[in-house]
N, C-alpha and C positions, 0 to 999 in steps of 0.2 A: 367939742370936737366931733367929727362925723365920724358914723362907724362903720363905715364901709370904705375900700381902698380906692386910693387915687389912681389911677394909672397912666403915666406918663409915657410908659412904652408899650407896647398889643403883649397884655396879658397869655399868649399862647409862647411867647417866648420861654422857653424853660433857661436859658441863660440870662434874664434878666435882676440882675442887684436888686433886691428888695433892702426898703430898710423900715423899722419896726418905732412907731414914735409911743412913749409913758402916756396910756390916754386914760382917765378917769376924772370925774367931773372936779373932786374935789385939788387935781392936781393945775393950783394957777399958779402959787409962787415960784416956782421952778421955769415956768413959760413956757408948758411943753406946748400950747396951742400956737404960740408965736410960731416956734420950733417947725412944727409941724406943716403950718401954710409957707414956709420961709421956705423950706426943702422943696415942695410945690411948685412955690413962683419963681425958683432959681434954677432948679431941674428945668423947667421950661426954657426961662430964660439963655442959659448955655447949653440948651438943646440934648442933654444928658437922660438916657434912657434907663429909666429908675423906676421901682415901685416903692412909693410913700403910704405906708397901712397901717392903722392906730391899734399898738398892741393890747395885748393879754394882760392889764394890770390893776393891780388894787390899790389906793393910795389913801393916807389920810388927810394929806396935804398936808403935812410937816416937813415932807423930808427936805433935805438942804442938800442933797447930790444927783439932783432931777439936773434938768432933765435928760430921762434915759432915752438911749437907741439902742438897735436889737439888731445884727446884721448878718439873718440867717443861714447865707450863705457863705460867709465867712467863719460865722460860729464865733462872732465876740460882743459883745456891748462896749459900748461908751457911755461916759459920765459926766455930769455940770456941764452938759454940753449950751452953750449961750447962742445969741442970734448972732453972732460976729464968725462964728464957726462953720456957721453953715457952708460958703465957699470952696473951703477947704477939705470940708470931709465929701463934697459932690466931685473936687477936682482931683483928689487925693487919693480919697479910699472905693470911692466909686467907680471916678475913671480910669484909675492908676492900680487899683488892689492893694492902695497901700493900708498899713497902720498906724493913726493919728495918734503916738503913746502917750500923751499928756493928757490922751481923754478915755484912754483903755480902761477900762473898769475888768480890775483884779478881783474876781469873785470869790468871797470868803466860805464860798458854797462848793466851791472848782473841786471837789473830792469828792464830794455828793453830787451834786449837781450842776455843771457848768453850764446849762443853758437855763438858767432862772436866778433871778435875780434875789434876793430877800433881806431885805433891812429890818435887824430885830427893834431897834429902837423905834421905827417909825411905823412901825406894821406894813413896811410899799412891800409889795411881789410883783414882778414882770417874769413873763415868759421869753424866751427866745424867741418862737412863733406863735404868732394868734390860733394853728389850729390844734394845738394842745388842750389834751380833756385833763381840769382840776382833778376832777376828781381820781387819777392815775397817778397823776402828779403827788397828791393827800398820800394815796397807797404806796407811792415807792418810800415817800422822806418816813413814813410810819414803817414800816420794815426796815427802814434801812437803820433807823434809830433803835428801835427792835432788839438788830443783832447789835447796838453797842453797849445797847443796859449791861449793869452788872445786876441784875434781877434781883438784889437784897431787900428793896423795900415793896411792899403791897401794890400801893398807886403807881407805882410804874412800873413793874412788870405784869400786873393787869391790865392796867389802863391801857398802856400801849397793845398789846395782844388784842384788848377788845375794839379799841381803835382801825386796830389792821383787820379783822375781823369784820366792821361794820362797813370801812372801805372797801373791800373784795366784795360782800353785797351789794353795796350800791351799784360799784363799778358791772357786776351782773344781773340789774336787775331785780334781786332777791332779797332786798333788805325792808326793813317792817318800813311803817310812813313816819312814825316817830324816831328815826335812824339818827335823825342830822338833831333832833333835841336830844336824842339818848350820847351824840359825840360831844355835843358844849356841855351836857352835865359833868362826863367824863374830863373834859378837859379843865373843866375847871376843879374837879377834886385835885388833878396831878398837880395842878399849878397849886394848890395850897396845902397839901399833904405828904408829900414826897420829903428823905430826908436832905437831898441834896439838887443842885437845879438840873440835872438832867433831863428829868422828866418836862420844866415847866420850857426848856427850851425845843423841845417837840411841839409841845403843847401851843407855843405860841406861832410859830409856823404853821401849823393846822390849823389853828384859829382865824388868823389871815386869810387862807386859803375861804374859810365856811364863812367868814363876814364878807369878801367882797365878792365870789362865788357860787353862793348857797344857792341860786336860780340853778347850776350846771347839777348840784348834788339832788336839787328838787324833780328836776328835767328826767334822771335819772331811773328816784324812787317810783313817782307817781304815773310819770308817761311809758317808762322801760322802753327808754331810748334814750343813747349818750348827742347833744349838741354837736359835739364835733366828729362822730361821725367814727372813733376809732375804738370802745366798746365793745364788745363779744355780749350783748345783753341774751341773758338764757331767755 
């Protein structure tokens, strides 16, 4: 899938509908690249002024509720979205502002996080927008999980602190270059020493984050500059 945005209506529009397609190599059985050139050729075709731009995602290619969209403007996602659908959500929710509820994707994340996506079983993450920095992303779910510990055992009430810890450095610039090997060491003690799974369900959501991202957390360390541009780098 290409990684730069299609633009079907003059990019200076600030009210132009953008929509956000699951782009990662390994995502074929879900179709997001069908998906993705269908939105394209249809937008055209019915003259419908849209931006099609291949999201913020990690996927393993397992997941079975691909393919995602991401519809920044409106602040929701869609799911199992098929090539048959396309029509509809270009006539519907694009031109009309409606909501296609049979492909509304209900995020089990919506308390923490409503604009990210995250499938524990399959390790996929999407962003709502492509110009989100991970590694902010990393720092709020680790704080946020943080404050939910009940701090009784070792590996997760350190682990986590030192996690949050190593993210506010990167995120600044100031963390050592072995930062992002010192967070998989950490992450994998929680995930197998904690006495109950709280810990391993942080763990794996960070994990995700550092296997399909680890360029944004490197970009970081070494260069002291964030990718996307929204960093405070000291």
């Amino acid at each position: 899938m290409p990684k730069t945005a299609v633009h079907i209506a003059e990019p200076q529009i600030a009210t132009t509908p953008k929509i956000l397609v699951c782009n990662h190599p390994k995502a074929n059985a879900c179709g997001a690249e069908t998906i993705y050139q269908g939105l394209i050729t249809e937008a055209r075709k019915l003259n419908i002024k849209v931006v099609v731009e291949p999201a913020k995602c990690g996927c393993s290619g397992t997941c079975d509720n691909g393919a995602f969209l991401s519809f920044p403007y409106m602040g929701v996602f869609y799911h199992k979205v098929k090539e048959g659908h396309i029509p509809t959500i270009l006539n519907e929710t694009v031109k009309q502002g409606k909501i296609v509820f049979p492909l509304l994707r209900l995020n089990p994340l919506q308390a923490i996080r409503g604009d990210l996506i995250w499938e524990r079983a399959t390790g996929c993450i999407m962003t709502m927008d492509s110009s989100y920095c991970m590694v902010e992303v990393a720092e709020y779910l680790i704080k946020f999980h943080y404050d939910e510990s009940c701090g009784k055992c070792v590996p997760c009430r350190l682990g986590v602190q030192k996690l949050a810890d190593l993210t506010s450095a990167i995120r600044c610039g100031q963390a050592p270059e072995n930062a992002v090997k010192e967070m998989e060491t950490l992450i994998n003690l929680m995930m197998q020493a904690p006495y109950c799974a709280f810990a391993g369900k942080v763990s794996h959501i960070v994990l995700s984050i550092l296997s399909n991202f680890k360029d944004e957390f490197e970009t970081h360390i070494k260069e002291k500059r964030c990718p996307s541009g929204s960093c405070k780098i000291l």
